[in-house]
C-alpha positions as CSV (number, residue, x, y, z in Angstrom):
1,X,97.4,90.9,87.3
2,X,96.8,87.4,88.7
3,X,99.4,86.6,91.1
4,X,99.6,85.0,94.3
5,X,98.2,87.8,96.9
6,X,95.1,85.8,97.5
7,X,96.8,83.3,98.9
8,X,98.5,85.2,100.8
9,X,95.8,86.7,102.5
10,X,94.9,83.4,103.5
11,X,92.2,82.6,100.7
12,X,91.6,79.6,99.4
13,X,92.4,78.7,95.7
14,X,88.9,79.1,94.4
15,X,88.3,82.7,96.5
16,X,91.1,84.1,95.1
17,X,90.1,83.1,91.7
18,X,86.4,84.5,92.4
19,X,88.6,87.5,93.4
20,X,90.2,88.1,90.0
21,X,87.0,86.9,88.4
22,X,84.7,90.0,90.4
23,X,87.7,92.4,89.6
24,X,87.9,92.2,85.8
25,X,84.7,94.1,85.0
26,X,86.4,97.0,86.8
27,X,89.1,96.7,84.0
28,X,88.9,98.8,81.2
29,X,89.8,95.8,78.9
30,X,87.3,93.5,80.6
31,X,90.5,91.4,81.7
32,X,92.9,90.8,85.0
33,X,96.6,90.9,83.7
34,X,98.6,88.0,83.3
35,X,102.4,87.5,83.9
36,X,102.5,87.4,80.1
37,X,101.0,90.9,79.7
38,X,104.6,92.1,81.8
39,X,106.8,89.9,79.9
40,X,105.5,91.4,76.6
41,X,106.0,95.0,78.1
42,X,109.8,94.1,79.1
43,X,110.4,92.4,75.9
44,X,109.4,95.7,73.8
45,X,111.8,97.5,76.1
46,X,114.5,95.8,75.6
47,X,113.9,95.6,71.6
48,X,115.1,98.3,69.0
49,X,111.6,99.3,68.8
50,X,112.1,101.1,72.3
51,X,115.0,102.7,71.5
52,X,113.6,106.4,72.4
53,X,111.9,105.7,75.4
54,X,113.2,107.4,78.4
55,X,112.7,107.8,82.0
56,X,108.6,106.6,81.8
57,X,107.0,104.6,84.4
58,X,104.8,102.3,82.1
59,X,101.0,101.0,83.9
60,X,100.4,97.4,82.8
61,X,97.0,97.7,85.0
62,X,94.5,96.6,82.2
63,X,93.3,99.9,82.3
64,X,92.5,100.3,86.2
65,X,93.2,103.1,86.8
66,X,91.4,105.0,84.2
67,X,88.1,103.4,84.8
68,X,86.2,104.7,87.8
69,X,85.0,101.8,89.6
70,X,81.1,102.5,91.1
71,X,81.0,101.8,94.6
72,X,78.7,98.5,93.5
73,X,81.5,97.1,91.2
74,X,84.0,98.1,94.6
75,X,81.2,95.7,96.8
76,X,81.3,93.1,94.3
77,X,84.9,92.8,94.3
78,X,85.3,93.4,98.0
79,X,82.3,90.2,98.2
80,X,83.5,87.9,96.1
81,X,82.5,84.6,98.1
């Protein structure tokens, strides 16, 4: 998910987008989440359509955390300048 973390860590606008930009190959969907991705997720959940969902923890990670990352795609996104 693209959010502001880079700049809290003190990175410049464009190394925190080089961040993102190294991370999403590690994404199973080839993408970093966008705000939108959530809004979509809480929208559903509060439609009818959700109606017999129940004490879940839904991941909006892009598919993180079922792709292994190699330690070269971890370098990559660890050296992104």
């Amino acid at each position: 998910m693209v959010t502001a973390i880079g700049r809290d860590w003190g990175l410049s606008e464009e190394q925190s987008r080089k961040m993102f930009e190294a991370q999403a190959p590690l994404m199973l969907l080839g993408r970093v989440g966008l705000a939108n991705d959530i809004a979509n997720n809480i929208v559903w959940l509060a439609s009818s359509d959700a109606e017999n969902v129940t004490g879940t923890i839904m991941v909006n990670d892009s598919g993180h955390m079922i792709k292994p990352a190699s330690v070269e795609d971890l370098e990559k996104m660890i050296h992104f300048e």
